[in-house]
mmCIF file of the N, C-alpha and C atoms, coordinates in Angstrom:
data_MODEL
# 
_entry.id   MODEL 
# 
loop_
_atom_site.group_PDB 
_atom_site.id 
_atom_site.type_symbol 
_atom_site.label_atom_id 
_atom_site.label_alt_id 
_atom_site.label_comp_id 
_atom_site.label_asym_id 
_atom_site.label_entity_id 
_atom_site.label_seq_id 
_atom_site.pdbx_PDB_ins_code 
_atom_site.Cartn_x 
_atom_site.Cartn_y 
_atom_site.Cartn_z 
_atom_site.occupancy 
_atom_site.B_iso_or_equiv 
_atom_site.pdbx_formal_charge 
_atom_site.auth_seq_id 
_atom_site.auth_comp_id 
_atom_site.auth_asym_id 
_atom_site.auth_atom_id 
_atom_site.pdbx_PDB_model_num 
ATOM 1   N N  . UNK A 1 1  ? 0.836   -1.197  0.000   1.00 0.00 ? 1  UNK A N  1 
ATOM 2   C CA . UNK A 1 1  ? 0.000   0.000   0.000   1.00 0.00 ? 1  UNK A CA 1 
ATOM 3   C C  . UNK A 1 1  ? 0.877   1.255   0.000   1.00 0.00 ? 1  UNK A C  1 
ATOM 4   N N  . UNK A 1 2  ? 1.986   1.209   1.011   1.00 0.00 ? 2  UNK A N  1 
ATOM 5   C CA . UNK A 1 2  ? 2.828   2.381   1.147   1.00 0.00 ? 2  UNK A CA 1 
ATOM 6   C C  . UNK A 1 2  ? 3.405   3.092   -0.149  1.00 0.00 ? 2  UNK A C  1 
ATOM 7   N N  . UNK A 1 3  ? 4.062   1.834   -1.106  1.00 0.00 ? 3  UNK A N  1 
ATOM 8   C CA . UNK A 1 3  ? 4.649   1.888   -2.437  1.00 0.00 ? 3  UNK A CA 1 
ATOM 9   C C  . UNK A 1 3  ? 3.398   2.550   -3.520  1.00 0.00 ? 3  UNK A C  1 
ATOM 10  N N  . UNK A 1 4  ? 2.318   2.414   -3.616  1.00 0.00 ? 4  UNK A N  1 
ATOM 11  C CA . UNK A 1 4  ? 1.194   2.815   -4.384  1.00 0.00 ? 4  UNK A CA 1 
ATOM 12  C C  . UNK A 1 4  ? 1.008   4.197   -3.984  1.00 0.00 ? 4  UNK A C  1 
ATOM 13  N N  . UNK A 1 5  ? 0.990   5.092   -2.638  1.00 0.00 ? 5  UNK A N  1 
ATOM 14  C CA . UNK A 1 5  ? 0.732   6.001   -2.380  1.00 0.00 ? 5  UNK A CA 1 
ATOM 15  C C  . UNK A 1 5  ? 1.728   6.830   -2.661  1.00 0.00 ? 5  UNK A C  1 
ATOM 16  N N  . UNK A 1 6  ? 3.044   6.616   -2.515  1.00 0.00 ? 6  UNK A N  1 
ATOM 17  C CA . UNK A 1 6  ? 4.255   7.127   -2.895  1.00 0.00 ? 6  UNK A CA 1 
ATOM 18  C C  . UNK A 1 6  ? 4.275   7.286   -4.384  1.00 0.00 ? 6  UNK A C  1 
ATOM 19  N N  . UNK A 1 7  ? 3.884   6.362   -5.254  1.00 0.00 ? 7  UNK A N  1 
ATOM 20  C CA . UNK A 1 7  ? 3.993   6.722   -6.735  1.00 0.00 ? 7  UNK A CA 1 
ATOM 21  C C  . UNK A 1 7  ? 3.157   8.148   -6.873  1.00 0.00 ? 7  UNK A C  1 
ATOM 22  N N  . UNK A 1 8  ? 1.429   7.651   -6.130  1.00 0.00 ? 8  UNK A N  1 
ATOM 23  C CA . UNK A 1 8  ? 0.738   8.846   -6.224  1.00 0.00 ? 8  UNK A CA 1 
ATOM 24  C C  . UNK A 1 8  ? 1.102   10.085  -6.267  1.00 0.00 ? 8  UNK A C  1 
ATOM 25  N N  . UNK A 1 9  ? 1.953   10.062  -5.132  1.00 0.00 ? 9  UNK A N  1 
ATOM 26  C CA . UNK A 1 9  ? 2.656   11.292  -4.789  1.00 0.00 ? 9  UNK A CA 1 
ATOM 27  C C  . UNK A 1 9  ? 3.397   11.577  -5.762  1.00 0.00 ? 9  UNK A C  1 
ATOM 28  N N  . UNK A 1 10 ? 4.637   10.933  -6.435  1.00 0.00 ? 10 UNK A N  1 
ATOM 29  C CA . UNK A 1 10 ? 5.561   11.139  -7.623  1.00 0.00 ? 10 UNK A CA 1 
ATOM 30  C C  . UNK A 1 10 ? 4.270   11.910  -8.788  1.00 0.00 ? 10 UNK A C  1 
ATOM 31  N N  . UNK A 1 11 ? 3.457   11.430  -8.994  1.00 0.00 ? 11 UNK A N  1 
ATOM 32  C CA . UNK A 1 11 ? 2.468   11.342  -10.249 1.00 0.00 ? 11 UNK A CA 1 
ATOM 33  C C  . UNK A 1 11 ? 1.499   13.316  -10.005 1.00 0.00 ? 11 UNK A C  1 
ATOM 34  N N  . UNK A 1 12 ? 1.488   13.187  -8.834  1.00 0.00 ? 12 UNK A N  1 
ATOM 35  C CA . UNK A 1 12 ? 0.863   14.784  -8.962  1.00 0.00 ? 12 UNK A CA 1 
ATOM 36  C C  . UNK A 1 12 ? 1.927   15.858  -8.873  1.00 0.00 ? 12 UNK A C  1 
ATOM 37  N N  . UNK A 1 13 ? 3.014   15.171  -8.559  1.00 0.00 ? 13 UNK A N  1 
ATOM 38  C CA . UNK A 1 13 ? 4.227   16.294  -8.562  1.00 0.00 ? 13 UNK A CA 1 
ATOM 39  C C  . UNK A 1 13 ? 4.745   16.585  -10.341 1.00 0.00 ? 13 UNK A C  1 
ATOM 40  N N  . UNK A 1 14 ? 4.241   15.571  -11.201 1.00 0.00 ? 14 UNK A N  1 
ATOM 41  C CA . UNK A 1 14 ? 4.407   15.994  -12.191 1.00 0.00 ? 14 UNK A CA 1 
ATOM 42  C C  . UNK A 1 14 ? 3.981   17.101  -12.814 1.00 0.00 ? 14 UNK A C  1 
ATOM 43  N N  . UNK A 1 15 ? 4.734   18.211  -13.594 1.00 0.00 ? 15 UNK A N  1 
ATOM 44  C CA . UNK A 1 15 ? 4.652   19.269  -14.400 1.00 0.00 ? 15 UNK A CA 1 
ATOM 45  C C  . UNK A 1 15 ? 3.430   19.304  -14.930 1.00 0.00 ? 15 UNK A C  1 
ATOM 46  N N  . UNK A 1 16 ? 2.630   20.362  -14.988 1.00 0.00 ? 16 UNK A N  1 
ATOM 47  C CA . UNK A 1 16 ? 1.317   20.896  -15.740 1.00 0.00 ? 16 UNK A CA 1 
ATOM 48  C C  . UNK A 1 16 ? 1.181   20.171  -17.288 1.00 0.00 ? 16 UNK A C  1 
ATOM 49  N N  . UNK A 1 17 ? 2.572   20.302  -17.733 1.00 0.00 ? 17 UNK A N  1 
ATOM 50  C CA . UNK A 1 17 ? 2.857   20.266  -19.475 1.00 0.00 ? 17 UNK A CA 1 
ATOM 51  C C  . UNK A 1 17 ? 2.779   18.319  -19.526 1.00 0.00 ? 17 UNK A C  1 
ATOM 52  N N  . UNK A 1 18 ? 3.104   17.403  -18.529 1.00 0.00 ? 18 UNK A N  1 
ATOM 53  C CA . UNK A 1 18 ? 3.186   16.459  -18.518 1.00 0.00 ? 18 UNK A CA 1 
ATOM 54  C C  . UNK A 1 18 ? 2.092   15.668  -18.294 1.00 0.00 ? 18 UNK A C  1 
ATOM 55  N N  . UNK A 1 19 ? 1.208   16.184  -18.032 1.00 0.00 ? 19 UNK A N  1 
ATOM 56  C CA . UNK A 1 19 ? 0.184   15.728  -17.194 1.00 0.00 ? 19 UNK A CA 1 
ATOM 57  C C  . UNK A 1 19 ? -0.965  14.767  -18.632 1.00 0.00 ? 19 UNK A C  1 
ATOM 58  N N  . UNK A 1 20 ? -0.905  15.665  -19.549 1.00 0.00 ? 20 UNK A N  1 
ATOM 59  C CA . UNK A 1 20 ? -1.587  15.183  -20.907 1.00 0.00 ? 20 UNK A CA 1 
ATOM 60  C C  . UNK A 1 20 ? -1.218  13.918  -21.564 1.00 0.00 ? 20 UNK A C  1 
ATOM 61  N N  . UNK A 1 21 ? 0.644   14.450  -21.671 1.00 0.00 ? 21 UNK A N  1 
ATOM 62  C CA . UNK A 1 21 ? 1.780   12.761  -21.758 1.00 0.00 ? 21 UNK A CA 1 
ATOM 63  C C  . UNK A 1 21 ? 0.937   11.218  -21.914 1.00 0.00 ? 21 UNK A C  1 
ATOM 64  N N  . UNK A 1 22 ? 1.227   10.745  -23.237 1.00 0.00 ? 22 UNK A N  1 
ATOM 65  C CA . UNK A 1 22 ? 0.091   9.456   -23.196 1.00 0.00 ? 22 UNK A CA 1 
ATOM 66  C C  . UNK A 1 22 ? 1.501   8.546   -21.359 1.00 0.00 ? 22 UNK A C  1 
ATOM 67  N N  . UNK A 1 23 ? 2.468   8.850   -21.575 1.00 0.00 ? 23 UNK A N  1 
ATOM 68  C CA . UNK A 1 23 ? 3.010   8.548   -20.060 1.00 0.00 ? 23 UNK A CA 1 
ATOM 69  C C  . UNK A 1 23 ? 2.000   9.025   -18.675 1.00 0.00 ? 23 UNK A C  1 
ATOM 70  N N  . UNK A 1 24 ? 1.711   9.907   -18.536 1.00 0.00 ? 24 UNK A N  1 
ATOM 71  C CA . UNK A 1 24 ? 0.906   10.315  -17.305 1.00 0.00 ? 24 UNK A CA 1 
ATOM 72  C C  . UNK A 1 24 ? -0.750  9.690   -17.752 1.00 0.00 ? 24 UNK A C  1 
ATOM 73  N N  . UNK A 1 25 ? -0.914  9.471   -18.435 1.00 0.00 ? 25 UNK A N  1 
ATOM 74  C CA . UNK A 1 25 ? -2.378  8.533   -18.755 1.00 0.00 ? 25 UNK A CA 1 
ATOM 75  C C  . UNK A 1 25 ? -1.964  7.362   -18.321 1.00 0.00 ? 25 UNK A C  1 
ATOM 76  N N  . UNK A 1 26 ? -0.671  6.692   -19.062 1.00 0.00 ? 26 UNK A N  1 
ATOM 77  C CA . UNK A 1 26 ? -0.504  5.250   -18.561 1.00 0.00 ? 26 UNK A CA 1 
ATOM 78  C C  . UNK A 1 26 ? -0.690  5.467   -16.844 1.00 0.00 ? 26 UNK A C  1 
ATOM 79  N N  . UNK A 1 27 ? 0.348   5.929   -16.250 1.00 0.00 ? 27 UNK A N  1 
ATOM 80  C CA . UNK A 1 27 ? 0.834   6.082   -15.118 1.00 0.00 ? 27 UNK A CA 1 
ATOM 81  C C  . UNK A 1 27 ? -0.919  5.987   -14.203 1.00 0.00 ? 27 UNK A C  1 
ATOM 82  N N  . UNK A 1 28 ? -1.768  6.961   -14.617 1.00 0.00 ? 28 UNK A N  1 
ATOM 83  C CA . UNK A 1 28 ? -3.300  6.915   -13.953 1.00 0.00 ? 28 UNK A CA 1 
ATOM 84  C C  . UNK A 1 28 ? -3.679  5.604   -14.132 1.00 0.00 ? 28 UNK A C  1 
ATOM 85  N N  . UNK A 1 29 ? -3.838  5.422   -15.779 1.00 0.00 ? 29 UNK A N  1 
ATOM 86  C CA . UNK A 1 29 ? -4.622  3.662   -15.862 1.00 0.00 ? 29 UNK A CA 1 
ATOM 87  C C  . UNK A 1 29 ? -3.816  2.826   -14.785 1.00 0.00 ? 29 UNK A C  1 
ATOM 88  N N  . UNK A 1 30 ? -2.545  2.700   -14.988 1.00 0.00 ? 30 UNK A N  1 
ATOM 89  C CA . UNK A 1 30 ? -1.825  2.022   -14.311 1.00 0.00 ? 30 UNK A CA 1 
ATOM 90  C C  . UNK A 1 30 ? -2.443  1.811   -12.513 1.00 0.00 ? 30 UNK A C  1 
ATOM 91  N N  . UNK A 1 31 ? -2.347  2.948   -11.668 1.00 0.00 ? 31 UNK A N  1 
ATOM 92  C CA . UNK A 1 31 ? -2.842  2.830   -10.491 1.00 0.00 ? 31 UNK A CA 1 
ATOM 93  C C  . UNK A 1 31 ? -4.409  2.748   -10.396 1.00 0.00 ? 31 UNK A C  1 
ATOM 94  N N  . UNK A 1 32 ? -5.064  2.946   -11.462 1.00 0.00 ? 32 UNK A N  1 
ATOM 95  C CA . UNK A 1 32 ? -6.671  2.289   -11.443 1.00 0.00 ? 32 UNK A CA 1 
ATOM 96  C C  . UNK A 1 32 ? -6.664  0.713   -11.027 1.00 0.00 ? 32 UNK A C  1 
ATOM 97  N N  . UNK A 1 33 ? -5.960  0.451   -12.058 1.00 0.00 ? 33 UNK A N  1 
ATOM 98  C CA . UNK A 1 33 ? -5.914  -1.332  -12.241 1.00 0.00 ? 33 UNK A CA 1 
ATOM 99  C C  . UNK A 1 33 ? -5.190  -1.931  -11.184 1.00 0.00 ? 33 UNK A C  1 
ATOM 100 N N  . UNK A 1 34 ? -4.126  -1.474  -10.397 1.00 0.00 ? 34 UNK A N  1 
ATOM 101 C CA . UNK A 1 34 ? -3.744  -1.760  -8.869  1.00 0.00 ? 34 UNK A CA 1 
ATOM 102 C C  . UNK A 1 34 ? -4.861  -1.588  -8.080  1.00 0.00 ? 34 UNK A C  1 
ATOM 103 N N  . UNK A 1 35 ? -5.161  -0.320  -7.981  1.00 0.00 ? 35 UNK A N  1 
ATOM 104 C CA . UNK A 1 35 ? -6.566  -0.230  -6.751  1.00 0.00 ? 35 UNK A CA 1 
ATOM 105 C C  . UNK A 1 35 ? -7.757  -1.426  -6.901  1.00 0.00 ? 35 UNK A C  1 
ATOM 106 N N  . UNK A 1 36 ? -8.247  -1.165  -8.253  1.00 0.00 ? 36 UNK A N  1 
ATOM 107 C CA . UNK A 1 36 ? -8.843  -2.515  -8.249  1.00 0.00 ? 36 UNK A CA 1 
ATOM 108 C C  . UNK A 1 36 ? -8.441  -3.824  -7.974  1.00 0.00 ? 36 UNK A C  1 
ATOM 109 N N  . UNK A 1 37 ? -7.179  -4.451  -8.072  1.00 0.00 ? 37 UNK A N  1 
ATOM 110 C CA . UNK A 1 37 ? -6.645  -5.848  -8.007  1.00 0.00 ? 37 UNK A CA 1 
ATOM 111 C C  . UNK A 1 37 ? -6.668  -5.585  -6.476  1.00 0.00 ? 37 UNK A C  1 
ATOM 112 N N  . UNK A 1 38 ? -6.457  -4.182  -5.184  1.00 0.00 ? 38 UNK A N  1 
ATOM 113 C CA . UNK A 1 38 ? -6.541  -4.504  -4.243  1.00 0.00 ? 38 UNK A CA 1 
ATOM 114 C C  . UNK A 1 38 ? -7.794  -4.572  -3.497  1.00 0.00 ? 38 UNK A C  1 
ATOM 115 N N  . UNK A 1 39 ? -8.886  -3.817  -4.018  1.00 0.00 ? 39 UNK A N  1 
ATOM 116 C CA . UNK A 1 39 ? -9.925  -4.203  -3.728  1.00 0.00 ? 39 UNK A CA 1 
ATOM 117 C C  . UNK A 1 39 ? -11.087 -5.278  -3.811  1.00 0.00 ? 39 UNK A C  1 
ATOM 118 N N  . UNK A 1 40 ? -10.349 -5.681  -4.807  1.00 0.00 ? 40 UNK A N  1 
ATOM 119 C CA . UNK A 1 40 ? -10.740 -7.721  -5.228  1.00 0.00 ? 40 UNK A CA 1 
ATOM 120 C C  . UNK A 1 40 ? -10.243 -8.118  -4.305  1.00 0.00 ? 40 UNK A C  1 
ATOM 121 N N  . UNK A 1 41 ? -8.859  -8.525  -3.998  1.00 0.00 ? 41 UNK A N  1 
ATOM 122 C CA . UNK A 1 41 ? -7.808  -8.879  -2.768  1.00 0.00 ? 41 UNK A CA 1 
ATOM 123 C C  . UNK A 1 41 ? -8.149  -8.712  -1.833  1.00 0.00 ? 41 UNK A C  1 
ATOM 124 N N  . UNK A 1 42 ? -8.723  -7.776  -1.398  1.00 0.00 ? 42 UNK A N  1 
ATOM 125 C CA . UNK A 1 42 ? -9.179  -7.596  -0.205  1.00 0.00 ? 42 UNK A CA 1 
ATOM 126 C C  . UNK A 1 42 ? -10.911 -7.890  0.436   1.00 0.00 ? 42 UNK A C  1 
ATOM 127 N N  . UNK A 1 43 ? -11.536 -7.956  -0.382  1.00 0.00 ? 43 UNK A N  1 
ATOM 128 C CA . UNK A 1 43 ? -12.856 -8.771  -0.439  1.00 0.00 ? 43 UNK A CA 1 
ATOM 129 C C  . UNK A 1 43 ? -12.994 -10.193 -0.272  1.00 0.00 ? 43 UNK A C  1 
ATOM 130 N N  . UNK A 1 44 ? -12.207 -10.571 -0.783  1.00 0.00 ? 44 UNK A N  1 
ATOM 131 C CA . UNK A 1 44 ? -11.708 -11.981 -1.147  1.00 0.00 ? 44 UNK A CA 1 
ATOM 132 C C  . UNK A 1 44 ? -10.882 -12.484 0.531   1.00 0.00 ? 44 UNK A C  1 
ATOM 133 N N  . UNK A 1 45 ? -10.365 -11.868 0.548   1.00 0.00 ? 45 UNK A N  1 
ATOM 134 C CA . UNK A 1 45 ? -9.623  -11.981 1.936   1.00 0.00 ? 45 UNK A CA 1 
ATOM 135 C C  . UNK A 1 45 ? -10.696 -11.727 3.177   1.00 0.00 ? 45 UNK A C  1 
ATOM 136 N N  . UNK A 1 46 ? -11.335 -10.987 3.072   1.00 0.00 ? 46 UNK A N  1 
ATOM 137 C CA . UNK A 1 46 ? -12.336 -10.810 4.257   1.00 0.00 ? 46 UNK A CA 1 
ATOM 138 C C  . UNK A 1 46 ? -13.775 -11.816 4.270   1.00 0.00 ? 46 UNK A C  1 
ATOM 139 N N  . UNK A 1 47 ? -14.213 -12.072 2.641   1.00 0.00 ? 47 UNK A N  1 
ATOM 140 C CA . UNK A 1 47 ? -14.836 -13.688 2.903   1.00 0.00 ? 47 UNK A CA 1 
ATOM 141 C C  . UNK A 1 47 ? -14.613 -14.712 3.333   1.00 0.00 ? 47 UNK A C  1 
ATOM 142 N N  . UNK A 1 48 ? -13.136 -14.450 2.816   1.00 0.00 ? 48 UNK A N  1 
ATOM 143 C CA . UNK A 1 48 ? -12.427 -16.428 3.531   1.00 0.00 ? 48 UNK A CA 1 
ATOM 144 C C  . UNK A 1 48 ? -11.998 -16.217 4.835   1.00 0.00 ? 48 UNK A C  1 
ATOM 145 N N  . UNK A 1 49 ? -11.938 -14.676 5.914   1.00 0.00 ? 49 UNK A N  1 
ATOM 146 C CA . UNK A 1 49 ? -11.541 -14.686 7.162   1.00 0.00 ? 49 UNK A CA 1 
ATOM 147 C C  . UNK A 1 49 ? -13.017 -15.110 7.906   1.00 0.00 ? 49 UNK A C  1 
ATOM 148 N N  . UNK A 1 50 ? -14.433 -14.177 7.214   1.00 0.00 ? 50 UNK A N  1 
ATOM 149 C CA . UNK A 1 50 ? -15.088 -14.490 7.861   1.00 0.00 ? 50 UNK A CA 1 
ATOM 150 C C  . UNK A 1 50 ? -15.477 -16.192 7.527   1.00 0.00 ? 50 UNK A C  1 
ATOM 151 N N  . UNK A 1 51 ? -15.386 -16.807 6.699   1.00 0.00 ? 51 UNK A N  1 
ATOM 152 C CA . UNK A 1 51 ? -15.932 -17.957 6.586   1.00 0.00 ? 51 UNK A CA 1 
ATOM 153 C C  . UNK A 1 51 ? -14.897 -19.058 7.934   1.00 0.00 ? 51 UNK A C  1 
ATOM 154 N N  . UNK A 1 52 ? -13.644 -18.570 7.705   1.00 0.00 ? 52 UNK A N  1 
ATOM 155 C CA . UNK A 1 52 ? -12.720 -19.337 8.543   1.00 0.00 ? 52 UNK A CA 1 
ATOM 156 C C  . UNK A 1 52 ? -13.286 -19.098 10.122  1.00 0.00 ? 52 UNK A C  1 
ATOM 157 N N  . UNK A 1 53 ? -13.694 -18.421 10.443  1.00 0.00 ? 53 UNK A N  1 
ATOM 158 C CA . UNK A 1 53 ? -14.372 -17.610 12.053  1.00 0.00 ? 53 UNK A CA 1 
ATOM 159 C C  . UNK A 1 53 ? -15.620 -18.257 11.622  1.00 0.00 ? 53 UNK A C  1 
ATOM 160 N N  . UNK A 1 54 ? -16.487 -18.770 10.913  1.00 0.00 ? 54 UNK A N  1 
ATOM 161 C CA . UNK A 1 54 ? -17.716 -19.473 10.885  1.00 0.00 ? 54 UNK A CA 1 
ATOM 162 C C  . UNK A 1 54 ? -17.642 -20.447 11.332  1.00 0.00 ? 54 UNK A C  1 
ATOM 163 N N  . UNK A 1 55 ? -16.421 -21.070 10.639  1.00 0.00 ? 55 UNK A N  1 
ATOM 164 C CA . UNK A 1 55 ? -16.387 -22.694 10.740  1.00 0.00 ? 55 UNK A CA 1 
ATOM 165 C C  . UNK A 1 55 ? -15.454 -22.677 12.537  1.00 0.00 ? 55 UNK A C  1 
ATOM 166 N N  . UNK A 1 56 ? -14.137 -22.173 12.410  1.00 0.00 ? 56 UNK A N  1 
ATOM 167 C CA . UNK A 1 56 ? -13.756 -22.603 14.096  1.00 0.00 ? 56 UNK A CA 1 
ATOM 168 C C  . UNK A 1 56 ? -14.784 -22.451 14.958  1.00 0.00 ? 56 UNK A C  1 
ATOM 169 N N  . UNK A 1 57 ? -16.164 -21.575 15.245  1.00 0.00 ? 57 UNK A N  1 
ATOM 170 C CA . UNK A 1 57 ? -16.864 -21.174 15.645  1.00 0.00 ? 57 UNK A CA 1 
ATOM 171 C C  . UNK A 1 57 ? -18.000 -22.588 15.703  1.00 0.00 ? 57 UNK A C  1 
ATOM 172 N N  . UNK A 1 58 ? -18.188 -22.956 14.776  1.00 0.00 ? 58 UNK A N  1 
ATOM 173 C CA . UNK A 1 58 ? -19.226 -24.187 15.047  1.00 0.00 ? 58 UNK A CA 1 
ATOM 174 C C  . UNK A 1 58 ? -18.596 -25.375 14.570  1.00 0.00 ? 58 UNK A C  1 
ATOM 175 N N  . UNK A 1 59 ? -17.509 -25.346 15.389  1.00 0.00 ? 59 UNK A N  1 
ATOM 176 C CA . UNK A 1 59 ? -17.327 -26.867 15.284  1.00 0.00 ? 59 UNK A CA 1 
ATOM 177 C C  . UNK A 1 59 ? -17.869 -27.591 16.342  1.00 0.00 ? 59 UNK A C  1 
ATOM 178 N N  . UNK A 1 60 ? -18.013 -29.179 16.350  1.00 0.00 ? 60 UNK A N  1 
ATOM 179 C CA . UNK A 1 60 ? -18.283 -29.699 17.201  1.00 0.00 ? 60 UNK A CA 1 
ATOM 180 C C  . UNK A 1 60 ? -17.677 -29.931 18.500  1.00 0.00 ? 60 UNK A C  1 
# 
């Protein structure tokens, strides 16, 4: 997470004139498609915690 926010940071410090750059488009798509892979990741992770707390929970 730390490394993603830090690019952010690199990415708005870029120049006015750069900002158009099919580079500064990649650079946006680019951290779209991270945020999403972590918000899958992390959904995914909080079903299988709660399912894991279901099951220790009613065992016999």
């Amino acid at each position: 997470m730390g490394t993603i926010h830090g690019a952010r940071l690199v990415l708005r410090k870029l120049p006015a004139s750069q900002i158009g750059s099919p580079a500064a488009q990649w650079h946006q798509t680019a951290f779209r498609i991270i945020d999403m892979q972590i918000l899958i990741y992390a959904k995914f992770a909080e079903k299988s915690y709660r399912r894991f707390l279901f099951l220790s929970h009613n065992r016999p």
